[in-house]
C-alpha positions in Angstrom: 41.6 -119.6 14.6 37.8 -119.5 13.4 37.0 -116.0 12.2 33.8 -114.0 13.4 31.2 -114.6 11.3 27.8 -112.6 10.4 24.5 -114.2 9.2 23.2 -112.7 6.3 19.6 -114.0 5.9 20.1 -116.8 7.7 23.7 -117.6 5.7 27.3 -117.2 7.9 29.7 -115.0 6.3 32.9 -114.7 7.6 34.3 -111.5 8.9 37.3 -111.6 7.3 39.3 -108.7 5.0 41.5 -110.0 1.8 44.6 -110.4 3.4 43.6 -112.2 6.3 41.7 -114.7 4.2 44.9 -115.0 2.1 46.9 -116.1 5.3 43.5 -118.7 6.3 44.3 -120.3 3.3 48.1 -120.2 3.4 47.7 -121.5 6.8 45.4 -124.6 5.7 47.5 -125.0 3.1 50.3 -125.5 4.9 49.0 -127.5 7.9 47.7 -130.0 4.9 44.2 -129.2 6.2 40.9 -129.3 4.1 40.1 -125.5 2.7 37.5 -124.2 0.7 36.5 -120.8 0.1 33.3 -119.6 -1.5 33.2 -116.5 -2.2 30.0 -114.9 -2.0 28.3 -112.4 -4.3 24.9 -111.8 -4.1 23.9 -114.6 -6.8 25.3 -117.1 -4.2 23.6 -115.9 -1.3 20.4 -116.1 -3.5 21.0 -119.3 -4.2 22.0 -120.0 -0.5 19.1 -118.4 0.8 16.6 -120.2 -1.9 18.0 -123.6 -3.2 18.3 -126.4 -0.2 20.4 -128.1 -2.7 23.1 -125.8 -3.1 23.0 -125.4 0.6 23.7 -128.6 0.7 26.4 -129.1 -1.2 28.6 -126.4 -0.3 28.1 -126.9 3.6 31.7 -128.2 3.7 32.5 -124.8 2.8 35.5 -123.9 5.3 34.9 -119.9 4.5 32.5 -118.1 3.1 33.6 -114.2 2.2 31.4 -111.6 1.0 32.2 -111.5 -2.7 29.8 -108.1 -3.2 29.2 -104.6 -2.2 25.6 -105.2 -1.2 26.7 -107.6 1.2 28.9 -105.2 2.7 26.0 -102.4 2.6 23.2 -104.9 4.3 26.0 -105.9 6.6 26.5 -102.1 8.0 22.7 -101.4 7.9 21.9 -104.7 10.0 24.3 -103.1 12.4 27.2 -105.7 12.3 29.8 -104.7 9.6 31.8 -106.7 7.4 35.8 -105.5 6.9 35.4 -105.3 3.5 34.6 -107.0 0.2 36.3 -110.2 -0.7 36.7 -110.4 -4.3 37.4 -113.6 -5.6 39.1 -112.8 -8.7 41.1 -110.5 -5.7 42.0 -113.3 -4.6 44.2 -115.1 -7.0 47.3 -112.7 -7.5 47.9 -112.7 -3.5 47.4 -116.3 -2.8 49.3 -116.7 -6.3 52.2 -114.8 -4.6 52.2 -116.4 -1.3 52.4 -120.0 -3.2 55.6 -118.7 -5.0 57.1 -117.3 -1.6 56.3 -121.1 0.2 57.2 -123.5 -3.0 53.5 -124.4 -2.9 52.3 -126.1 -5.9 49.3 -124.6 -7.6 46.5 -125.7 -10.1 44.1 -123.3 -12.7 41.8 -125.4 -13.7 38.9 -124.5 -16.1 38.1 -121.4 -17.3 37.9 -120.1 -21.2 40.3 -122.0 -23.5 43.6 -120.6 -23.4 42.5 -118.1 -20.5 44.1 -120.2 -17.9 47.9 -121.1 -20.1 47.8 -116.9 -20.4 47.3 -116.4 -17.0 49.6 -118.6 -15.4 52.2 -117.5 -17.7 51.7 -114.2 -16.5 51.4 -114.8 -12.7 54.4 -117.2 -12.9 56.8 -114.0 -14.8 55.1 -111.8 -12.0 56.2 -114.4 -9.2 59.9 -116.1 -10.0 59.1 -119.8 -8.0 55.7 -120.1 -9.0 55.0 -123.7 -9.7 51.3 -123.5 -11.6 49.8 -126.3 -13.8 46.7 -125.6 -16.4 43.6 -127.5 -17.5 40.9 -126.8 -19.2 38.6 -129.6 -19.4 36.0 -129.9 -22.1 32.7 -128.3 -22.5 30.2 -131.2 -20.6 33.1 -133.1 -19.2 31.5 -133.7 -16.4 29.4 -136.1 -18.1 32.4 -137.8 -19.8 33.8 -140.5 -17.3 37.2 -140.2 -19.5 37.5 -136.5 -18.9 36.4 -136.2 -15.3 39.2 -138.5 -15.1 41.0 -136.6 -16.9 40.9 -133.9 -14.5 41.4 -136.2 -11.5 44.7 -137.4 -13.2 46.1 -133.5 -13.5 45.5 -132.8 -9.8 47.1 -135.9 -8.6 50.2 -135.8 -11.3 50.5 -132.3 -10.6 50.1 -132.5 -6.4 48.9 -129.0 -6.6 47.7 -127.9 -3.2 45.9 -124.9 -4.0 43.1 -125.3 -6.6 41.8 -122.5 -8.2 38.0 -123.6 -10.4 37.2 -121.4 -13.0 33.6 -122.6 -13.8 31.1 -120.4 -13.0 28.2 -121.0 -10.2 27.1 -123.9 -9.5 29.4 -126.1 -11.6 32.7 -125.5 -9.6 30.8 -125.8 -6.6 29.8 -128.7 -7.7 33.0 -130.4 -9.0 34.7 -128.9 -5.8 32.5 -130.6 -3.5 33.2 -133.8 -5.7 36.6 -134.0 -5.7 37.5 -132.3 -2.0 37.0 -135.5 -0.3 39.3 -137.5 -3.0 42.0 -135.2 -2.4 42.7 -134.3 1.1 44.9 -131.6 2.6 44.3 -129.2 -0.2 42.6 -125.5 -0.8 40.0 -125.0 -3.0 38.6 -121.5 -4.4 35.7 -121.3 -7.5 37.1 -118.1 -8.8 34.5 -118.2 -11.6 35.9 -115.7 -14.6 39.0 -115.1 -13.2 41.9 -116.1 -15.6 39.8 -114.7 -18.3 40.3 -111.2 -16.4 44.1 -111.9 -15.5 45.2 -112.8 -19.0 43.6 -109.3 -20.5 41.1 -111.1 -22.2 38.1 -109.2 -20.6 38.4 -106.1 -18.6 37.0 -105.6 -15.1 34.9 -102.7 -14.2 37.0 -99.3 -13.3 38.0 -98.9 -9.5 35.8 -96.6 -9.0 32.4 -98.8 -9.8 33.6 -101.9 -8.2 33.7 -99.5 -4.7 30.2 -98.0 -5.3 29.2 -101.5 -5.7 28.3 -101.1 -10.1 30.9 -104.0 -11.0 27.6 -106.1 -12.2 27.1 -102.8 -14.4 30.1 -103.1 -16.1 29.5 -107.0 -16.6 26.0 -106.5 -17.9 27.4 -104.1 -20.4 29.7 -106.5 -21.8 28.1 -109.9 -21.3 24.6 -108.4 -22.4 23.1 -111.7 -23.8 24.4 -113.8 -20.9 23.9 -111.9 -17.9 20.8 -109.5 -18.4 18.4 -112.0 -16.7 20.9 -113.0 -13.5 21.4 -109.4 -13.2 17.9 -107.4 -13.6 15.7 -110.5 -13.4 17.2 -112.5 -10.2 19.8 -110.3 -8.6 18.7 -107.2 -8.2 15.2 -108.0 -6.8 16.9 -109.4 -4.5 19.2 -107.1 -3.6 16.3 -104.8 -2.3 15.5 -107.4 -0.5 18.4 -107.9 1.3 18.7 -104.2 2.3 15.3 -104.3 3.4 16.0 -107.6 5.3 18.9 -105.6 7.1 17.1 -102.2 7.4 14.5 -104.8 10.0 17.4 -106.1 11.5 19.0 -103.4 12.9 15.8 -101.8 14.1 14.2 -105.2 15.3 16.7 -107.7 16.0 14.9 -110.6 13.8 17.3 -112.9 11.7 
């Protein structure tokens, strides 16, 4: 069944909490239907809200969950509240844990080297059954014909059915939308930094921050040289924004 969805600045977020976008995907997954789940903090909805392109290429998207607190907050002031936030790194344990329970094959693919081997060797001593197969292509292989087959190879040979695409934004977007019409019947989920924070190789922020919506905090103090300009230059401007954007909403009814 098609979840409620709320438009965010003109973007459709689905209305759905973590465990009932673990059974949309489970469901798909098991009806050999097409899934794929962005999840979407607010540097996506930037980008979805600014870039045609990446509009564009991710309007095959089957769900789209609010991956960020400020989403939630503009969400509540526009007067239409989401569940809850949908963490994408959230995201991989449960579904991990459903795939064990069904005999569901699953694929980590990308991420840091090593990060994804650690992880799955984790998750599969967490979850007797689990059936997970690892790659980490190249740095640039998408411009290597012999390693984008490469990764084509691992998903068929493997017959994994749930894809998880460690890549960052926009690149496993991008590979996603590439491959999703190659290989049918299968879920697909750009979990960005994920197996780096299953297999204890970075820490996530403390409980605490990630509910009062300072994750990015956290991030910015350990990424410093990477993130400082998504995060103070791009994101937060927008941010304000946003709330802004809502705050007119609720008292105006414009979209």
């Amino acid at each position: 069944m098609r979840p409620d969805t709320l438009t965010l600045r003109g973007c459709d977020i689905d209305a759905l909490t973590r465990s009932e976008t673990v059974g949309q995907v489970m469901g798909a997954v098991q009806a050999q239907q097409d899934c794929w789940v962005v999840t979407v903090n607010v540097d996506i909805l930037r980008r979805l809200v600014l870039d045609q392109s990446f509009v564009t290429l991710t309007r095959p998207a089957t769900l789209r969950v609010a991956d960020g607190m400020p989403l939630v907050w503009a969400s509540k002031l526009a007067g239409e509240p989401l569940p809850e936030r949908v963490c994408g790194s959230d995201l991989v344990e449960p579904l991990a844990d459903a795939a064990a329970r069904s005999g569901v094959p699953v694929l980590f693919l990308g991420g840091e080297p090593g990060a994804a081997d650690e992880a799955a060797a984790l998750l599969a001593r967490r979850y007797p059954g689990l059936n997970v197969t690892t790659h980490c292509p190249p740095f640039g292989f998408e411009q290597d014909a012999a390693a984008s087959q490469a990764v084509e190879n691992v998903i068929r040979e493997s017959d994994a059915r749930l894809v998880f695409v460690g890549l960052g934004c926009p690149k496993q977007e991008k590979l996603i939308a590439k491959l999703m019409p190659s290989f049918p019947g299968r879920a697909w989920l750009g979990v960005g930094f994920s197996f780096s924070f299953i297999a204890g190789r970075a820490s996530r922020a403390p409980r605490w921050l990630q509910v009062i919506g300072l994750e990015w905090l956290h991030r910015l103090a350990t990424e410093p040289a990477r993130l400082w300009r998504r995060y103070l230059v791009d994101d937060i401007p927008f941010t304000l924004g946003l709330l802004l954007w809502a705050v007119r909403r609720r008292f105006s009814g414009c979209n």
